[in-house]
Backbone as JSON, one array per atom type, in Angstrom:
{
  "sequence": "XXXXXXXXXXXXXXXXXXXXXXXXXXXXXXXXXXXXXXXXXXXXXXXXXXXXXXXXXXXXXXXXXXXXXXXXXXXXXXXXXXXXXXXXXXXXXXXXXXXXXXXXXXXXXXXXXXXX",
  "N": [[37.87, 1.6, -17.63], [34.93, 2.13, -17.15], [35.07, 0.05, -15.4], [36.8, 1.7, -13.2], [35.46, 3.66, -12.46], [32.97, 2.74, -11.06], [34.78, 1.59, -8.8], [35.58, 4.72, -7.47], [33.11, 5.85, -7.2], [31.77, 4.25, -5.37], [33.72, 4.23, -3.34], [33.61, 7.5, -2.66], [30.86, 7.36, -1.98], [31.09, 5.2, 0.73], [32.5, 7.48, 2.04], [30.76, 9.04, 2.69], [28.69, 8.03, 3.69], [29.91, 7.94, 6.49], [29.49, 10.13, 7.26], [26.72, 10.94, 7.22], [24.84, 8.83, 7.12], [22.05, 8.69, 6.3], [21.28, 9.95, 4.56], [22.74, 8.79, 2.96], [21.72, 6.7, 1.82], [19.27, 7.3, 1.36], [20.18, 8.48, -1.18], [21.22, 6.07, -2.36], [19.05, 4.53, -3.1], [17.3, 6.52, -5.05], [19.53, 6.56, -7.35], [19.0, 3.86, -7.49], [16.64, 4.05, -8.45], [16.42, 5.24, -10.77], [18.37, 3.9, -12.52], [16.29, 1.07, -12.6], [14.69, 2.25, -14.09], [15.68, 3.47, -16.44], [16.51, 1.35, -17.3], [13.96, 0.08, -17.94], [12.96, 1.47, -19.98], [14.96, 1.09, -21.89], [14.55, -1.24, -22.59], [12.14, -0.95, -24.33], [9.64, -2.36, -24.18], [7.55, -0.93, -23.46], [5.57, -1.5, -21.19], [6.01, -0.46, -18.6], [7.98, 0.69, -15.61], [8.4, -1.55, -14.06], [7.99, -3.5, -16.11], [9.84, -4.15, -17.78], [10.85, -6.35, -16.17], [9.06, -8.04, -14.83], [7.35, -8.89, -17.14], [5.52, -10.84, -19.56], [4.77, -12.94, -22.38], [2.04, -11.18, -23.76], [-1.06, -12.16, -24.69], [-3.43, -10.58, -26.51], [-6.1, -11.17, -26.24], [-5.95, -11.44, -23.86], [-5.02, -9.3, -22.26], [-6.55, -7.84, -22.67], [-9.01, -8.95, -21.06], [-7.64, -8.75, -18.62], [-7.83, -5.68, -18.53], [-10.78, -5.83, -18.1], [-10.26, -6.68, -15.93], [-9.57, -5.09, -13.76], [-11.62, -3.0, -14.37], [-13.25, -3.85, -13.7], [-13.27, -4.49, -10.99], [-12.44, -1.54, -9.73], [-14.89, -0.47, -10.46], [-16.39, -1.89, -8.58], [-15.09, -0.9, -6.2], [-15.62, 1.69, -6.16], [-18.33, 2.15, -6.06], [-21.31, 2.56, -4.12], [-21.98, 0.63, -1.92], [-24.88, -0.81, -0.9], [-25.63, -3.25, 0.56], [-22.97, -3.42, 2.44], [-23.48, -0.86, 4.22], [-25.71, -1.48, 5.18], [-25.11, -3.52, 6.49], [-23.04, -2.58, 8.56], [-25.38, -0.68, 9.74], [-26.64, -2.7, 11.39], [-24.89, -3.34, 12.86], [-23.8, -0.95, 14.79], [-26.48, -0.21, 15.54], [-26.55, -2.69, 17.22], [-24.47, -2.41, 18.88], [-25.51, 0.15, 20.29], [-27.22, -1.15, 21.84], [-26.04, -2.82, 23.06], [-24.63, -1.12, 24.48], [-26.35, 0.54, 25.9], [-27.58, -1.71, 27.56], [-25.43, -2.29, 29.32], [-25.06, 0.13, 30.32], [-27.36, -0.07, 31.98], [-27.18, -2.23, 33.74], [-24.79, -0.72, 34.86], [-26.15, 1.09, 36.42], [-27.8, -0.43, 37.94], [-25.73, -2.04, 39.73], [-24.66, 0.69, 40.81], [-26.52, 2.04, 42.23], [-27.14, -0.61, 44.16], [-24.94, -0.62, 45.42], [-24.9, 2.29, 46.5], [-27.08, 1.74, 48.2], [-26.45, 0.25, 50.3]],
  "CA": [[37.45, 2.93, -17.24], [33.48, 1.66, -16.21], [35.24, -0.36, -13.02], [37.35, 3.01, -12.27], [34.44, 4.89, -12.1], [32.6, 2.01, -10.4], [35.27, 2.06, -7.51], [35.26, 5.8, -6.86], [31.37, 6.57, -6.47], [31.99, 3.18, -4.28], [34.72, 4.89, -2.37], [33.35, 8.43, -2.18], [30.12, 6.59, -0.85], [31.35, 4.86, 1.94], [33.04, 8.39, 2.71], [29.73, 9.66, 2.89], [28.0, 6.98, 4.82], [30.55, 7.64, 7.73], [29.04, 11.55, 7.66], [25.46, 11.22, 6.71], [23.74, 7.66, 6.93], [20.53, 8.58, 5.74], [21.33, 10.35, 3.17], [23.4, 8.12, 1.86], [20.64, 5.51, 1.75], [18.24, 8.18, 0.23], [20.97, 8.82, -2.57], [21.01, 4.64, -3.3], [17.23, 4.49, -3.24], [17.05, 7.57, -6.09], [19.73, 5.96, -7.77], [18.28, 2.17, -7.58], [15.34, 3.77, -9.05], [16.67, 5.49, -11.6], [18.72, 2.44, -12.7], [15.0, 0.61, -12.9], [13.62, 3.19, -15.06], [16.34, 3.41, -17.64], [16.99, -0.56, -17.88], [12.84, -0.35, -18.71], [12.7, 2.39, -20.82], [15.43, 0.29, -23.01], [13.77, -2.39, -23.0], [11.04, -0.32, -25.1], [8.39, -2.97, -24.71], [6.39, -0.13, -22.83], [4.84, -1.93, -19.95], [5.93, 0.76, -17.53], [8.96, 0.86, -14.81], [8.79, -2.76, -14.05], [7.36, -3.76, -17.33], [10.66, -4.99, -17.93], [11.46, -7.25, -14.99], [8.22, -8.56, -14.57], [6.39, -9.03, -18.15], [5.39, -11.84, -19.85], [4.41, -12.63, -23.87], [0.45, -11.18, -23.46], [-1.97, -11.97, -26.3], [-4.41, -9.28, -26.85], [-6.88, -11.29, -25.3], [-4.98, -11.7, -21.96], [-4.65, -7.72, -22.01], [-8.36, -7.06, -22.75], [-9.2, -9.51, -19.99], [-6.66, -7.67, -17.68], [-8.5, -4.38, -18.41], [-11.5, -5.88, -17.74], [-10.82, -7.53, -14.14], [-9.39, -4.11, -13.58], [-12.31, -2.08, -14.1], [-14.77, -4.44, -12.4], [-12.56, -4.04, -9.09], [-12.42, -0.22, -9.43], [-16.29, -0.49, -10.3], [-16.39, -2.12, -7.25], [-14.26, 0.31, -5.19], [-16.34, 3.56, -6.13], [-20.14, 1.51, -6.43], [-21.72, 2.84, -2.76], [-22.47, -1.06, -1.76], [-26.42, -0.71, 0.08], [-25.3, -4.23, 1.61], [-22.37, -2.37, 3.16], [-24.16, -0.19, 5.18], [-26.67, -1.81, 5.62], [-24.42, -3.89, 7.09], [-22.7, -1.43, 9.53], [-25.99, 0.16, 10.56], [-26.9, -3.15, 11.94], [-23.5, -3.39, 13.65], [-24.08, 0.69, 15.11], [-27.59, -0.53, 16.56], [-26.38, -4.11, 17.93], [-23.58, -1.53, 19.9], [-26.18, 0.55, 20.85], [-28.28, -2.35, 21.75], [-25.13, -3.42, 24.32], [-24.32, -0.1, 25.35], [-27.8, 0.21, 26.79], [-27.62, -3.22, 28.52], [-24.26, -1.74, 30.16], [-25.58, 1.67, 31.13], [-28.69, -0.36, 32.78], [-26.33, -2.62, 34.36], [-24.24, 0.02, 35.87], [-26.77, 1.68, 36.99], [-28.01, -1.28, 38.92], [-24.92, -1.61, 40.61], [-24.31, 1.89, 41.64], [-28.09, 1.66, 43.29], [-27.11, -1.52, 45.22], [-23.44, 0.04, 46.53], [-25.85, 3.43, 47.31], [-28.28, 1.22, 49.3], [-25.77, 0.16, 51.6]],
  "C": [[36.13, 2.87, -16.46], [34.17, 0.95, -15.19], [35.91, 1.04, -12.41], [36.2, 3.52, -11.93], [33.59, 4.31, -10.89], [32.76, 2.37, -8.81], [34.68, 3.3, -6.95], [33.75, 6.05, -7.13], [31.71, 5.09, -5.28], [32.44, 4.28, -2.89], [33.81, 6.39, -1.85], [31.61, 7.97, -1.37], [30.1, 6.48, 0.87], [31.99, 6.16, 2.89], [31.63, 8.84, 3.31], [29.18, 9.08, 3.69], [28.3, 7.24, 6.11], [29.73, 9.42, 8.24], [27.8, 11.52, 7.68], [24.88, 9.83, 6.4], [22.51, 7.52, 5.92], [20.63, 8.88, 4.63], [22.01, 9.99, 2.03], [22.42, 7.04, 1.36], [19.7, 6.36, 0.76], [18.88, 8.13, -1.53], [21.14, 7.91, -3.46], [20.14, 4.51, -3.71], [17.13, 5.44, -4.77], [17.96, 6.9, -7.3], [19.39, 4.54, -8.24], [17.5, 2.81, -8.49], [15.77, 4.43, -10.53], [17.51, 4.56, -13.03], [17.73, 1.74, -13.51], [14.09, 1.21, -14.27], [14.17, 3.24, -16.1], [16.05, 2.02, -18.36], [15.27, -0.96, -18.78], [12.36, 0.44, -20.35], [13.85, 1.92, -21.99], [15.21, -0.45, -23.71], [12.72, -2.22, -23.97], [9.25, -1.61, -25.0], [6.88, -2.26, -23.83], [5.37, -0.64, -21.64], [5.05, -1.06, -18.56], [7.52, 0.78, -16.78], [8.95, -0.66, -14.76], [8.26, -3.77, -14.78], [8.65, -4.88, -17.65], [11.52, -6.82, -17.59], [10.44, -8.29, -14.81], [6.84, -9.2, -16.35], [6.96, -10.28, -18.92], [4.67, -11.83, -21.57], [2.33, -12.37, -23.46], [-0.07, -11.54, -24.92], [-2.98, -10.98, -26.01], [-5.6, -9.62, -26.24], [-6.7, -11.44, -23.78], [-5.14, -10.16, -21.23], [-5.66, -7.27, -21.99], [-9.14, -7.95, -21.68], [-8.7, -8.77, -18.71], [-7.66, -6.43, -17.41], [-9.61, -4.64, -18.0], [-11.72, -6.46, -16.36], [-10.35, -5.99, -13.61], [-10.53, -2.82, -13.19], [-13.92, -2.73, -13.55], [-14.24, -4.23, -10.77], [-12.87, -2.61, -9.0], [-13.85, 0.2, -9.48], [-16.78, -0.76, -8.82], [-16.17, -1.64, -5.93], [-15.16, 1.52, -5.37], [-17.65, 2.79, -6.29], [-20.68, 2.0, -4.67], [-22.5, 1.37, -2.17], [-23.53, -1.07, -0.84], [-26.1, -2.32, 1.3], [-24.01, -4.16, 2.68], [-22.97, -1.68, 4.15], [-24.82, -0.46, 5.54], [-25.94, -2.94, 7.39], [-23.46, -3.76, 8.84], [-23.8, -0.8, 10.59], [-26.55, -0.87, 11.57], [-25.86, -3.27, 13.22], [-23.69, -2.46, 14.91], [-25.52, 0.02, 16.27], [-27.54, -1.81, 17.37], [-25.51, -3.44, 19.15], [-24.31, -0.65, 20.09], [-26.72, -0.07, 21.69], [-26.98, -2.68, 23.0], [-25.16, -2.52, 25.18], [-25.69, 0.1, 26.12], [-28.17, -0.45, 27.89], [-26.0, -2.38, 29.79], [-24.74, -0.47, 31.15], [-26.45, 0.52, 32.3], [-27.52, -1.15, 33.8], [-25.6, -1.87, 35.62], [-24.87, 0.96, 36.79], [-27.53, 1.06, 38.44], [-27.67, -1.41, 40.04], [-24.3, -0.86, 41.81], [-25.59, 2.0, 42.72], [-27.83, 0.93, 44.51], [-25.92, -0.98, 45.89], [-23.97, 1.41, 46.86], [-26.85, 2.8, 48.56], [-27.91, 1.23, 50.55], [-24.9, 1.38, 52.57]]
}
């Protein structure tokens, strides 16, 4: 009875595919994921959607390590980094610092093709 059923969503599928491409692709995609989410949520060992597929035996120190490279990156991500900008503003005044040299330059130029 699970291969009958199998077939026909198969079959009415491919009907669909020949009318509606995309949306048949959308309709696998929602399905795939739904699929993913059950098969983890069986699995109960709570690691999330691909908790299942992807998890490994943690010890408690592995997991409290984890949390902690975790919230030194995100520390990292929201910290306003002074060597950052500092960084940049040198950048900002080195391209000032050209653009300048360019202006003068072109200005040169236009002088000597005015002369003549």
């Amino acid at each position: 009875m699970k291969g009958f059923c199998l077939v026909a969503v198969v079959v009415a599928m491919l009907m669909f595919y020949q009318k509606e491409p995309v949306y048949t692709l959308v309709i696998i995609g929602v399905g795939l994921f739904f699929y993913l989410f059950y098969k983890a949520r069986k699995s109960g060992n709570g690691n999330g959607l691909l908790g299942a597929f992807l998890s490994r035996n943690q010890t408690s120190q592995d997991r409290n390590f984890d949390d902690l490279m975790a919230l030194i990156m995100l520390q990292q991500l929201l910290s306003n980094n002074p060597q950052g900008s500092s960084a940049s503003r040198e950048i900002s005044e080195e391209s000032q610092k050209r653009r300048e040299e360019i202006d003068k330059i072109q200005r040169e130029v236009l002088d000597l093709l005015d002369s003549d």
